[in-house]
Phi, psi and omega in degrees: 000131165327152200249167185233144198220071192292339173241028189271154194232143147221104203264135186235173180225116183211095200272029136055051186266347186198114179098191189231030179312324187298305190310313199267331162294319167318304180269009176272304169313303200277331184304336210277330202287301180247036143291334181291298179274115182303147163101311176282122176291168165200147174218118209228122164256147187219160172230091138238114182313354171216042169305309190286358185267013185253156156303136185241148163246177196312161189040018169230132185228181185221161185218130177281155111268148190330145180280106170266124152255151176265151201230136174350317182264018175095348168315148140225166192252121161281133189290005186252110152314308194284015200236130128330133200293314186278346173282340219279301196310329191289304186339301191306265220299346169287314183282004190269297173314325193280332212259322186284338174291316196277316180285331193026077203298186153302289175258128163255132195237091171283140168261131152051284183267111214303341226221009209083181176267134196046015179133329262273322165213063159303325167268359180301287222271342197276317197278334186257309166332324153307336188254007161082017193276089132024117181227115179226104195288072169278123200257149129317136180282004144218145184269282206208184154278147184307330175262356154276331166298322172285002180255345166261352185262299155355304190269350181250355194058043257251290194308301201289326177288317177290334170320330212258290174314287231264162200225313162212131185288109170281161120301083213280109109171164216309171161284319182282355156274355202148127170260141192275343204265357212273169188110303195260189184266086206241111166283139203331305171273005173297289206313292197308002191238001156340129182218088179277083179294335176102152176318182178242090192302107208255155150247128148257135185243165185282340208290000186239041197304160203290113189321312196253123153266133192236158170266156160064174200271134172252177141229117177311126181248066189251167194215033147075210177320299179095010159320275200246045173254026173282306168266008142332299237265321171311277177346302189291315204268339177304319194290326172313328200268334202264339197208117197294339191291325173294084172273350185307124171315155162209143190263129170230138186232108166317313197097158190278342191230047202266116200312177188267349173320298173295317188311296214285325199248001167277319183305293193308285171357296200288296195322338192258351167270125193307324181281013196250119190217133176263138158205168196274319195192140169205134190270017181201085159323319219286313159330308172283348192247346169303301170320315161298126173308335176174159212229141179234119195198154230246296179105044150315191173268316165330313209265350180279307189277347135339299180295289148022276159013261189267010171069019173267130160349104199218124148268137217220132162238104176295112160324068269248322185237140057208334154244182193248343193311333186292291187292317147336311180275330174274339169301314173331294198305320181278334178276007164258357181111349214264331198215166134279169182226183131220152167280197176289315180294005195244337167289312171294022164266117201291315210282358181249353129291329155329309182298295186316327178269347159283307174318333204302276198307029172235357198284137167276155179345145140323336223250343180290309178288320219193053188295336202257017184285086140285185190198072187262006190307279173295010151273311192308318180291286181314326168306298184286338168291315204278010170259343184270299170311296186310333168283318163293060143004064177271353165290106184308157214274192162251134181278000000 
């Protein structure tokens, strides 16, 4: 039986300008957090524009803040044309401060940016730190390349400030797939607070079955949020249209924030192939990478540990610019066995990706590359919250 925490609070942070990877890790943690624990709250602030269109379960809710996107050249914008990118930021860092006074959590849990989007909530983690509060720093097990990460943490003072703060650093994934730090200039106690929790294990369940059901074997096309998957997904219809032997049914889901432009003339596109079927979005991913016989995806971290997950067969064409974390994590992933890649330039050859997807549902499972690959993250998390909590002696007594 679940141990029970009847007033423990944990406030997460995920500021989310682009795509919906931050969102979606957030809330994978907090289902597993109080499926585990009776009692315990989550509260995940988020600036993802569509944070309401996914499911919450009972006791984990989310608080929106103004939407910042990043734009292709690493710039961000506030997405209200009409709000200045600094009003938008002071507003975001008010209602963050303001949410952490009121909820006054146990834990505080940044996702991926130690420091917030600008800055945003440093004096957030300064507050609850004074107040005696568990402050915790979850990396994805690849950030970026190294010499681009040491070089925005550098100019923010990025290393001496998590040192300073952060009390433990998560890892989502094993030590032996990827160091997020390697590379940088890691101070002693930065280093010593290091936690390599294992990947994040995904479930479909039926109670969340999938808004779109497809019948029969598809192969999943997916390009995570789809900001910048049009041309995956162009790729995938070329190689259809270049090569008549390519019968596979294929599932292709745009993503929410794929422009509408780009939307509209893929869709048409899609339209003329029998075997080809398109939707824009469905919020419960986890259903569709269960379903596929096999999965072709840019290889976010979500979309990894998915396949990872549910064992499928997978391709993976990575993003190469303007960060590296896609390529850097499907290079791991293929010299261990686990995916095939192309690179981008090697995907727009339609009959040489037309191949790579006839081959793909003979190719075997990650688990065929790699049988000792657990996905042990979220018992690992709960196991250390619920020992952190139980030390705050937040367990009501026993009568």
């Amino acid at each position: 039986m679940s141990r029970s925490f009847e007033h423990a609070r944990i406030l997460m942070y995920s500021h989310d300008t682009f795509g919906l990877g931050h969102l979606r890790r957030c809330r994978t943690i907090a289902h597993a957090l109080v499926e585990e624990y009776r009692g315990l709250n989550v509260l995940i602030i988020s600036g993802a524009t569509i944070a309401g269109a996914f499911d919450y379960r009972a006791r984990v809710d989310f608080v929106k803040i103004p939407s910042v996107i990043k734009l292709r050249n690493g710039e961000y914008t506030s997405l209200e044309r009409h709000i200045d990118l600094e009003d938008t930021l002071t507003m975001r860092r008010s209602i963050i401060r303001h949410t952490a006074e009121t909820f006054n959590p146990d834990i505080f849990i940044i996702d991926k940016e130690p420091m917030g989007l600008g800055g945003e909530v440093e004096e957030t983690l300064s507050y609850l730190k004074s107040r005696g509060k568990r402050l915790i720093l979850g990396l994805r097990e690849v950030m970026d390349s190294p010499h681009l990460l040491e070089a925005e943490w550098k100019r923010k003072d990025v290393m001496h400030k998590i040192d300073r703060l952060y009390d433990d650093i998560w890892v989502y994934g094993p030590p032996d797939f990827y160091d997020p730090l390697v590379g940088l200039d890691v101070p002693k106690g930065v280093r010593e607070k290091l936690n390599f929790v294992g990947f994040l294990q995904r479930n479909a369940l039926q109670m969340d079955r999938a808004q779109y059901q497809p019948s029969g074997d598809y192969l999943l096309v997916t390009t995570g949020g789809g900001g910048d998957g049009a041309e995956l997904v162009q790729d995938v219809l070329r190689a259809y249209q270049q090569d008549p032997e390519l019968t596979h049914r294929a599932l292709i889901v745009l993503g929410p924030y794929m422009p509408q432009e780009q939307r509209t003339k893929l869709t048409q596109e899609a339209a003329k192939i029998p075997y080809v079927e398109v939707i824009e979005f469905d919020s419960r991913m986890e259903d569709l990478v269960a379903g596929a016989q096999a999965v072709v995806a840019m290889g976010g971290y979500n979309t990894y540990c998915e396949i990872l997950s549910f064992d499928k067969p997978a391709l993976i064409v990575p993003r190469v610019q303007p960060r590296e974390e896609q390529l850097i994590r499907a290079t791991r992933a293929a010299e261990l066995g686990l995916i095939d890649m192309l690179l981008p330039d090697e995907s727009s050859d339609p009959l040489r990706l037309a191949a790579a997807l006839k081959a793909l549902p003979k190719r075997p499972p990650p688990s065929g590359g790699n049988p000792e690959l657990r996905l042990e993250g979220l018992r690992n998390i709960a196991r250390i919250v619920g020992d952190e909590l139980a030390a705050r002696d937040l367990t009501p007594p026993v009568a």
